[in-house]
C-alpha positions in Angstrom: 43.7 35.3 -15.4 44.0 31.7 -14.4 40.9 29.6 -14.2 40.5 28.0 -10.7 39.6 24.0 -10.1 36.3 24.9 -9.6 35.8 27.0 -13.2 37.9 23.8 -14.7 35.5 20.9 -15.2 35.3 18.3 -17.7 31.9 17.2 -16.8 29.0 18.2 -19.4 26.9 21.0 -17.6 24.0 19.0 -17.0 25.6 15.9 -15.2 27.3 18.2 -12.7 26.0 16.9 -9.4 25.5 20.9 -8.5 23.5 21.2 -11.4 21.4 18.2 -11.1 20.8 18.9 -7.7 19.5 22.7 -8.6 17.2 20.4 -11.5 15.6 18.8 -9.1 15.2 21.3 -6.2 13.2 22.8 -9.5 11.5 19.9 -10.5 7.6 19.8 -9.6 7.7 16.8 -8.2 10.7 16.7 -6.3 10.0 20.2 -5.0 7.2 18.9 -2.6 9.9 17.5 0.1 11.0 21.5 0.1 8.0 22.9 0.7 6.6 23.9 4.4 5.4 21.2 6.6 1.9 22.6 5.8 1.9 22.4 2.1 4.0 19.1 2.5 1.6 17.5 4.6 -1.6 18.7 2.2 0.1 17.3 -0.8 0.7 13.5 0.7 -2.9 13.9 1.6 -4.0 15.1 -2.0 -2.0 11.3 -3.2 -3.7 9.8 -0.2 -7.3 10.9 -1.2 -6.7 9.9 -4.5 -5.1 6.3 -3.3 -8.0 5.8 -1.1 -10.4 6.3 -3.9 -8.4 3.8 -6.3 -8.2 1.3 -3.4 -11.9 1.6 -2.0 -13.6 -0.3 -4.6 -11.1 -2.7 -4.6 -11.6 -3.0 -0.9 -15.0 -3.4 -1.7 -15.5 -6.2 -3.7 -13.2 -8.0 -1.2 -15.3 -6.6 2.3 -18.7 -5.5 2.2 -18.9 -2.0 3.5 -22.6 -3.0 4.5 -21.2 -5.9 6.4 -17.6 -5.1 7.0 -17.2 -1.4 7.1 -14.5 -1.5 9.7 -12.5 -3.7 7.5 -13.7 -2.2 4.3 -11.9 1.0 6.1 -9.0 -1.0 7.0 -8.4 -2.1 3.5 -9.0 1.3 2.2 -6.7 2.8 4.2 -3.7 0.3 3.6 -4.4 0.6 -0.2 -3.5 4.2 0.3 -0.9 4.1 2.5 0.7 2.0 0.1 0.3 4.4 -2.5 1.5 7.0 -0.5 4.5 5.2 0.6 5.1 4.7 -3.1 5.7 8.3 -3.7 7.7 8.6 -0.7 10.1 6.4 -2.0 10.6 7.7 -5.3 10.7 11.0 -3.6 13.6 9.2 -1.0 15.6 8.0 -4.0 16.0 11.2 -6.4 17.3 12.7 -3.6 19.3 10.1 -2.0 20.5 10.0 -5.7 21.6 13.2 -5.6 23.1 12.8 -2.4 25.5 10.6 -3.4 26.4 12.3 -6.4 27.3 15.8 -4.4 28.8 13.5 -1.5 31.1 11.4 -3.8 34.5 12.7 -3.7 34.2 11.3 -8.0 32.0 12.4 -10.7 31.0 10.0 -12.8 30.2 11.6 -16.5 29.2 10.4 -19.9 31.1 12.5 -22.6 28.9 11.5 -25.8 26.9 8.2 -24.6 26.9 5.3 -22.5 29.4 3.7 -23.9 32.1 6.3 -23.1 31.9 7.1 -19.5 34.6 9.0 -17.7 35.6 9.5 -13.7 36.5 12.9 -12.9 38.1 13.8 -9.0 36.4 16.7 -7.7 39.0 19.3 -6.2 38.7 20.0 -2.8 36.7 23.4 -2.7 34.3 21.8 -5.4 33.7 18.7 -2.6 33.4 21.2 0.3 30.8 23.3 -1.5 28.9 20.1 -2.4 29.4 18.8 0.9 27.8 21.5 2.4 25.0 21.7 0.2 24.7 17.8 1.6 24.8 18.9 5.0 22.2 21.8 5.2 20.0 21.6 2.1 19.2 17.6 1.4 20.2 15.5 5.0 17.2 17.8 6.6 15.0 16.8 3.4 16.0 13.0 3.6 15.5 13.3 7.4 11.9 14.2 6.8 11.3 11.5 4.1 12.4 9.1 6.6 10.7 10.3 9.4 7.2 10.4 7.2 7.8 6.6 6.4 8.3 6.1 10.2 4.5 7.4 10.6 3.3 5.3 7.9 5.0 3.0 9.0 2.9 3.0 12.5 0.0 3.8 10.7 0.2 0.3 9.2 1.0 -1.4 12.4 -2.1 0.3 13.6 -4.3 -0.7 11.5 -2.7 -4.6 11.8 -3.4 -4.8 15.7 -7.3 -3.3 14.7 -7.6 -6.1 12.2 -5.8 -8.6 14.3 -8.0 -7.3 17.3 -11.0 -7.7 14.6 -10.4 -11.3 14.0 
């Protein structure tokens, strides 16, 4: 029986762009931008909580919540924002790596180290399969991603006109 272009490849197993991307649709941390809007939305919140309570004291000793509260708040808020917006982006970036990789109509490999790396060109059912997988599995994930920056995004400007507006 002969083996077909897509059996056929010279890439190690676990730098196959298919195979990375199934890694990461795994991973626990890269596995929140999956999950329903619900859950999604709770876990951004869990890192905001947790960025508001790092950035509250350091807001703090910079505003007064006894004299400043509204810009104690303000601080506060951006502190976690940021933090947020931090995860966000390293969320954006594994799978705009990954992206990329399945996209790319070339597979760059490492046979043994870094020092030997190889291009491989995918056939054309391998890049249609990938492409898809593009198409309906991570552009709706990256879409997301971008459109939760977009409301941190206001959420910043927001709080700039308040403080502006404060001054």
């Amino acid at each position: 029986m002969r083996e077909s272009a897509v059996d056929f490849c010279p890439v190690p197993r676990e730098q196959q762009p298919i195979n990375e991307y199934e890694q990461l649709k795994d991973s626990w941390f890269f596995r929140w931008a999956t999950l329903e809007a619900d859950s999604y939305g709770r876990k951004l919140a869990w890192v905001g909580l947790w960025g508001w309570l790092i950035a509250a004291p350091i807001a703090a000793a910079s505003f007064s919540p006894s004299k400043f509260f509204l810009k104690f708040i303000l601080c506060s808020n951006v502190g976690a924002t940021f933090i947020v917006t931090l995860v966000l982006l390293r969320l954006y970036l594994g799978w705009s790596y990954i992206c990329d990789r399945l996209n790319s109509d070339k597979i760059f490999y490492e046979e043994s180290g870094w020092y030997d790396g190889q291009t491989w060109l995918k056939p054309k059912t391998m890049l249609k399969r990938d492409r898809l997988v593009v198409t309906y599995q991570i552009k709706p994930i990256l879409v997301r991603l971008q459109k939760t920056f977009l409301i941190l995004l206001m959420l910043g400007l927001i709080s700039g006109l308040i403080w502006f507006i404060l001054e």
